[in-house]
Chimera marker file (.cmm) of the C-alpha trace (Angstrom):
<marker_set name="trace">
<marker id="1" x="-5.643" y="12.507" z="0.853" r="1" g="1" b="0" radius="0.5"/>
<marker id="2" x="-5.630" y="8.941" z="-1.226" r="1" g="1" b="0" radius="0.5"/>
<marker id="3" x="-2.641" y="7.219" z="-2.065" r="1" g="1" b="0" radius="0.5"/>
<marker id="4" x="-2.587" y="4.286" z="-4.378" r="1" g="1" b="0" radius="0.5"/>
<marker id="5" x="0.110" y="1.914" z="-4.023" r="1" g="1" b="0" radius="0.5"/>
<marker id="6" x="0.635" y="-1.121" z="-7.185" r="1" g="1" b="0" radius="0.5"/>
<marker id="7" x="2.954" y="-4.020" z="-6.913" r="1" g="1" b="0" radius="0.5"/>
<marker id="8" x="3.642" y="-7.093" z="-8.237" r="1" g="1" b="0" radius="0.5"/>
<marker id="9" x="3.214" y="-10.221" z="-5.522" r="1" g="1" b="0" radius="0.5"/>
<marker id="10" x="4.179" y="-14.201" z="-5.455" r="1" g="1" b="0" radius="0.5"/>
<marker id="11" x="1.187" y="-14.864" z="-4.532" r="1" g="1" b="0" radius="0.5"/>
<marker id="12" x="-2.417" y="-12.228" z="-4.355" r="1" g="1" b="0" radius="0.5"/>
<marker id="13" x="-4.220" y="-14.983" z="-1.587" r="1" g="1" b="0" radius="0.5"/>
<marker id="14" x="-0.686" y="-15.018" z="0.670" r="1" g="1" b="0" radius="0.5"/>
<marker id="15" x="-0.641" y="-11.045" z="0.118" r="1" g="1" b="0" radius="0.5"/>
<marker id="16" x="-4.097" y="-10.287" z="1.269" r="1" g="1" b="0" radius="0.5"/>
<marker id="17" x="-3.447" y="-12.056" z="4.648" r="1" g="1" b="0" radius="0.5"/>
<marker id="18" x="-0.099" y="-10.607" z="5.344" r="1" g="1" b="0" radius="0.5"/>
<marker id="19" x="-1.320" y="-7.350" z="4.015" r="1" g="1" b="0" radius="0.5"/>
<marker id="20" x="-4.158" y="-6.820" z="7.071" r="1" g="1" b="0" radius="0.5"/>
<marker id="21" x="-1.163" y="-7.584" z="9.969" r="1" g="1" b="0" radius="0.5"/>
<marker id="22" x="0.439" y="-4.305" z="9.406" r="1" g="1" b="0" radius="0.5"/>
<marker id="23" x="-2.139" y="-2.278" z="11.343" r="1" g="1" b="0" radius="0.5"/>
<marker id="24" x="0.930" y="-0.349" z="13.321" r="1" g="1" b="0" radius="0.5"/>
<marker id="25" x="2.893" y="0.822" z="10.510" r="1" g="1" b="0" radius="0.5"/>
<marker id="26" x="0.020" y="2.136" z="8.617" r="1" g="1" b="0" radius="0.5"/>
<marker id="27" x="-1.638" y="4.239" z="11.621" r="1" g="1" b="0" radius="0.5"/>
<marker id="28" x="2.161" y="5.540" z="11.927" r="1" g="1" b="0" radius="0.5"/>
<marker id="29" x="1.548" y="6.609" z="8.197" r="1" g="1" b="0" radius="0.5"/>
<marker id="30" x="-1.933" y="8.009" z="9.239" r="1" g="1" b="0" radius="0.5"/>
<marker id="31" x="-3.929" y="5.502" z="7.080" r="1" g="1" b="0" radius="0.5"/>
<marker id="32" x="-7.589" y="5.567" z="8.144" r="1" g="1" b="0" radius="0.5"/>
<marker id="33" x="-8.930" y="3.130" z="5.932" r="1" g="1" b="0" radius="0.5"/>
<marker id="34" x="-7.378" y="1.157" z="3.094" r="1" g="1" b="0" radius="0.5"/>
<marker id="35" x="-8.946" y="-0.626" z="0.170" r="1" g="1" b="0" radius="0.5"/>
<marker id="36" x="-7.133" y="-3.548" z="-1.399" r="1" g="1" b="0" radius="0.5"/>
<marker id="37" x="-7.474" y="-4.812" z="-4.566" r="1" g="1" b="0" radius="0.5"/>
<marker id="38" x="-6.315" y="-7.522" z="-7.260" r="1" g="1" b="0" radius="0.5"/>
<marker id="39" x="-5.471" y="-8.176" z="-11.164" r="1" g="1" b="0" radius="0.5"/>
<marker id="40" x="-4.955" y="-11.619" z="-11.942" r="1" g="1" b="0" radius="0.5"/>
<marker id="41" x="-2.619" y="-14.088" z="-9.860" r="1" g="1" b="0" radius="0.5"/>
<marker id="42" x="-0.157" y="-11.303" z="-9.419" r="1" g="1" b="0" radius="0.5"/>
<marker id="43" x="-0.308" y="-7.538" z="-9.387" r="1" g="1" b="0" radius="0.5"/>
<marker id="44" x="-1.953" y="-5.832" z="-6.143" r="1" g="1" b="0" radius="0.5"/>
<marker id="45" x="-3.256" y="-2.261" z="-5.253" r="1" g="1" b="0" radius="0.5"/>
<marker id="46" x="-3.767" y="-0.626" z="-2.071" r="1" g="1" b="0" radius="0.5"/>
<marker id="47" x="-5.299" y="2.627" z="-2.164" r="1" g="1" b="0" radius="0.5"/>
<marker id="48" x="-4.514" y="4.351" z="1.491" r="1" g="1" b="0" radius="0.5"/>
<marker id="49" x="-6.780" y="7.646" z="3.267" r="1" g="1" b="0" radius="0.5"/>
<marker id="50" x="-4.222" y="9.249" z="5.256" r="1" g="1" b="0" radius="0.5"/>
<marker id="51" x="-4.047" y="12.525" z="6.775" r="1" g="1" b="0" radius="0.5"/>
<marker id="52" x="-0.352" y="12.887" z="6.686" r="1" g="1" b="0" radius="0.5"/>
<marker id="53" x="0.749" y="12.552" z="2.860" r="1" g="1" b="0" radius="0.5"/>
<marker id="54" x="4.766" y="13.487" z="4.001" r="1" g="1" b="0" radius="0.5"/>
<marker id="55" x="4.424" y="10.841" z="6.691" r="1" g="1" b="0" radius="0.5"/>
<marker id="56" x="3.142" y="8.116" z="4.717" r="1" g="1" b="0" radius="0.5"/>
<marker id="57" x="6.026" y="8.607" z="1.963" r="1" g="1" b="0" radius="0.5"/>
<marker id="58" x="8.347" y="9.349" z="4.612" r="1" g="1" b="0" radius="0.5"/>
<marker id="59" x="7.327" y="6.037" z="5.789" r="1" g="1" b="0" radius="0.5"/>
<marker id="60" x="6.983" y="4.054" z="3.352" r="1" g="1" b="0" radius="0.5"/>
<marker id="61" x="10.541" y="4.792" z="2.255" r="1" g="1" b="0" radius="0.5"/>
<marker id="62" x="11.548" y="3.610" z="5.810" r="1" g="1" b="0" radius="0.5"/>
<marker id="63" x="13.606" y="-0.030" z="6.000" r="1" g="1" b="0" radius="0.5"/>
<marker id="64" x="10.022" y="-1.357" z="7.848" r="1" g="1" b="0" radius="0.5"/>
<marker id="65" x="8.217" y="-0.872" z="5.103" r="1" g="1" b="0" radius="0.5"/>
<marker id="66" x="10.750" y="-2.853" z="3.007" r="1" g="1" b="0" radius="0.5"/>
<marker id="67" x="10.318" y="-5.458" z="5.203" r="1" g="1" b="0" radius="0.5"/>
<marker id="68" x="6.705" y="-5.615" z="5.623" r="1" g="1" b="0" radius="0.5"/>
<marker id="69" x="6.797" y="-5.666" z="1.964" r="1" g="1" b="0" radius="0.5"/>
<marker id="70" x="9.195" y="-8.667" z="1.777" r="1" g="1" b="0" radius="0.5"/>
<marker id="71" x="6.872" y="-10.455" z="4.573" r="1" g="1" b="0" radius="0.5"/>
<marker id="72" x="4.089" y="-9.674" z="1.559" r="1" g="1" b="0" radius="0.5"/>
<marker id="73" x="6.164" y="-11.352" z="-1.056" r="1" g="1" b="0" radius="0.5"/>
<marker id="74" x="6.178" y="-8.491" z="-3.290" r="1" g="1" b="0" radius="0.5"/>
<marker id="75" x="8.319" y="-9.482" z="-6.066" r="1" g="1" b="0" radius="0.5"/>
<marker id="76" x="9.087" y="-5.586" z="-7.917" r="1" g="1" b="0" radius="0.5"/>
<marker id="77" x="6.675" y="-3.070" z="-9.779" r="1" g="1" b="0" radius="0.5"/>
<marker id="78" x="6.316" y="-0.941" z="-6.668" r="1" g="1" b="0" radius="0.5"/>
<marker id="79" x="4.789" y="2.125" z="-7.956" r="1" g="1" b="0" radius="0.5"/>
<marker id="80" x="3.344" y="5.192" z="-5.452" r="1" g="1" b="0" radius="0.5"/>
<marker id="81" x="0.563" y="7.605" z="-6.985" r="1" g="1" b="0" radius="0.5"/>
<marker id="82" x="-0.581" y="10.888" z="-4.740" r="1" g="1" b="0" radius="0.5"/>
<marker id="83" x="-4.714" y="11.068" z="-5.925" r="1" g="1" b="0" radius="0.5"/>
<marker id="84" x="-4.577" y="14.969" z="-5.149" r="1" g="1" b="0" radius="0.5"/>
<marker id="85" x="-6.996" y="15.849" z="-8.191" r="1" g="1" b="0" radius="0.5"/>
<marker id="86" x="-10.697" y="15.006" z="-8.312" r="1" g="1" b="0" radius="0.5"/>
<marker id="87" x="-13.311" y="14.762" z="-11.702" r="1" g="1" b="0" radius="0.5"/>
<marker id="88" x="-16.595" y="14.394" z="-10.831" r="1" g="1" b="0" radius="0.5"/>
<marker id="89" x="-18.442" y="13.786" z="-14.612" r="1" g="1" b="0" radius="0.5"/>
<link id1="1" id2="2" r="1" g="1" b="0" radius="0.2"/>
<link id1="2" id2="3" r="1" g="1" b="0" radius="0.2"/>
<link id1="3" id2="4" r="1" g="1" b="0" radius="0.2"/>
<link id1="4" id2="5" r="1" g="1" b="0" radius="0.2"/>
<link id1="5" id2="6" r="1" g="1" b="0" radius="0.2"/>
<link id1="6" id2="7" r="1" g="1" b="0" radius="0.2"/>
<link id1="7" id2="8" r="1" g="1" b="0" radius="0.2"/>
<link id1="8" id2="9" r="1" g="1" b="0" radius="0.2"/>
<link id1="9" id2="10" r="1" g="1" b="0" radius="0.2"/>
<link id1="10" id2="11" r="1" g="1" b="0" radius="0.2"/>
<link id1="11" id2="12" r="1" g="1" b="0" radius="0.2"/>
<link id1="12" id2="13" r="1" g="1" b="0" radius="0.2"/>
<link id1="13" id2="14" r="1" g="1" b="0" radius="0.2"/>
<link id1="14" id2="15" r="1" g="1" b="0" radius="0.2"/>
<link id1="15" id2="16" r="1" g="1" b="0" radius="0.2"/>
<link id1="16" id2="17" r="1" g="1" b="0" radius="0.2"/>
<link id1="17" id2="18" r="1" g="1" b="0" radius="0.2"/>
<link id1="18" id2="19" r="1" g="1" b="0" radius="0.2"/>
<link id1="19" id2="20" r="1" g="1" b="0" radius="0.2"/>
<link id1="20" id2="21" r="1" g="1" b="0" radius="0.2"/>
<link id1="21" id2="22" r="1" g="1" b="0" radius="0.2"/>
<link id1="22" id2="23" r="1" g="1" b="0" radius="0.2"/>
<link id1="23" id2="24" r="1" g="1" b="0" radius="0.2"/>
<link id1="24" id2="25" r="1" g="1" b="0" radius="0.2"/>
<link id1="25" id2="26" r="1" g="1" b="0" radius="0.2"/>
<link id1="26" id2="27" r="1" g="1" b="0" radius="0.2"/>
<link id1="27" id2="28" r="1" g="1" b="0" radius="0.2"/>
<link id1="28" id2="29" r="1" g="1" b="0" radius="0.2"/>
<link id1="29" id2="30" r="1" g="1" b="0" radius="0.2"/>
<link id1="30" id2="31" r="1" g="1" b="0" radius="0.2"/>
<link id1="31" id2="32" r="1" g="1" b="0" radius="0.2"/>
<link id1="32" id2="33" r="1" g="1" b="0" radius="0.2"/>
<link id1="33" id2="34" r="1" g="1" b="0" radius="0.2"/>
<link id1="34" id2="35" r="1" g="1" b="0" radius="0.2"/>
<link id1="35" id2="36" r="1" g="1" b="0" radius="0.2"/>
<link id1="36" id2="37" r="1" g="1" b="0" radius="0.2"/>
<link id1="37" id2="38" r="1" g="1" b="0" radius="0.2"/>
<link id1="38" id2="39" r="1" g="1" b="0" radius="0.2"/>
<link id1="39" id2="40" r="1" g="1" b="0" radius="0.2"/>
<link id1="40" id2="41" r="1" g="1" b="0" radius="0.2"/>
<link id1="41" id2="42" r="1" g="1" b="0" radius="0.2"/>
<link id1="42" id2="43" r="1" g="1" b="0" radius="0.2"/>
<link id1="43" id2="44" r="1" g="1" b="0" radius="0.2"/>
<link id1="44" id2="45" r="1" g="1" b="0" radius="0.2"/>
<link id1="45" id2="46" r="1" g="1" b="0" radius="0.2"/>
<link id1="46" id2="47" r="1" g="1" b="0" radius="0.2"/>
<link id1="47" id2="48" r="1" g="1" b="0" radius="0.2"/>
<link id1="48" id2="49" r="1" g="1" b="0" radius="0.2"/>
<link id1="49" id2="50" r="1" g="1" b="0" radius="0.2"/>
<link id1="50" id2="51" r="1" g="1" b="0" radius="0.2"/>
<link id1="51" id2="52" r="1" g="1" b="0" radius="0.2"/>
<link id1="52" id2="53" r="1" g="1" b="0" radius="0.2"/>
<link id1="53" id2="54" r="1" g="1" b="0" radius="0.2"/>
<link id1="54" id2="55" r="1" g="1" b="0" radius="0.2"/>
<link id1="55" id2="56" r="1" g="1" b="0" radius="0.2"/>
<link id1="56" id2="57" r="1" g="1" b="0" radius="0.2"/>
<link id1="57" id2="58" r="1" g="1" b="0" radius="0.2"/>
<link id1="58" id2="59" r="1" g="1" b="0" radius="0.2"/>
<link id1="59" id2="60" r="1" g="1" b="0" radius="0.2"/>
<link id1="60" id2="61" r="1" g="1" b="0" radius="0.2"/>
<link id1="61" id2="62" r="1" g="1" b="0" radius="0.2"/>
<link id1="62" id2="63" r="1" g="1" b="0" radius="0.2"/>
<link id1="63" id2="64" r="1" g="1" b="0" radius="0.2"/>
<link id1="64" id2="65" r="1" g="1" b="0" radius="0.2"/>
<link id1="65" id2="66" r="1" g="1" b="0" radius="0.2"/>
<link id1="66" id2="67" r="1" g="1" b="0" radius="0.2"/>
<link id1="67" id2="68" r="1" g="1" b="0" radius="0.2"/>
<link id1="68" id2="69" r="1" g="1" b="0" radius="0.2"/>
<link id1="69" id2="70" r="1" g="1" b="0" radius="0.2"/>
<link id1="70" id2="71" r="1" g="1" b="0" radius="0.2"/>
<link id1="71" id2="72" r="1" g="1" b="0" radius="0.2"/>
<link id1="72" id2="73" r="1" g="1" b="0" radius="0.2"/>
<link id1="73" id2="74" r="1" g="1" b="0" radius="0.2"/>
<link id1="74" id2="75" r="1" g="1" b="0" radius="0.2"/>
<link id1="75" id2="76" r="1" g="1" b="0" radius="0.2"/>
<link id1="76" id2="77" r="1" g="1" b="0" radius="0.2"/>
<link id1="77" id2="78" r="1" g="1" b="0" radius="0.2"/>
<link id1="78" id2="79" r="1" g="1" b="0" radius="0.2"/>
<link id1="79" id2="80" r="1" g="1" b="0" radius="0.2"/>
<link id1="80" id2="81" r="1" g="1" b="0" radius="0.2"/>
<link id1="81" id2="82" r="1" g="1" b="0" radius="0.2"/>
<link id1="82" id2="83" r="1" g="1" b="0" radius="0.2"/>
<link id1="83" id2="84" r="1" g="1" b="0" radius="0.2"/>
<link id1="84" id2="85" r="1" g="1" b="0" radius="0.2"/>
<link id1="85" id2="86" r="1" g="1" b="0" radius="0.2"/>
<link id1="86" id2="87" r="1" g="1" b="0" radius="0.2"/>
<link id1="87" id2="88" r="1" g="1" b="0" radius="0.2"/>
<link id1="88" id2="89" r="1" g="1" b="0" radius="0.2"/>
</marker_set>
């Protein structure tokens, strides 16, 4: 399953780097891959394959992943999406 995480960030550069040191806590989520992404100087999107959707959230609602995301200087706008529904035109 996909999950797409947005924020908001200080800084997109100092988020990218900090971003790719959290290998642990995403295999604990059961993130296989993750693709980042950018809008401008400040919002951010990570879109996560995991194979544990309950673990991830469970997770990510943890006090580690508020710190990890503190390390990242996100600043607010945290918003979680589940991409359980596919369209293929």
């Amino acid at each position: 399953m996909l999950i797409a995480v947005r924020a908001e960030v200080e800084n997109v550069d100092h988020w990218r780097e900090q971003f790719k040191t959290h290998n642990d806590l995403f295999k604990s989520q059961g993130v296989s891959l993750a693709y980042m992404g950018s809008l401008g100087e400040d919002k951010v999107l990570g879109v996560f394959e995991t194979d544990d959707p309950d673990e991830f959230i469970r997770i990510f609602n943890d006090p580690a992943t508020a710190e990890a995301m503190a390390n990242d200087k996100i600043t607010g706008g945290v918003e979680l999406f589940l991409l359980n529904e596919e369209f293929i035109p």
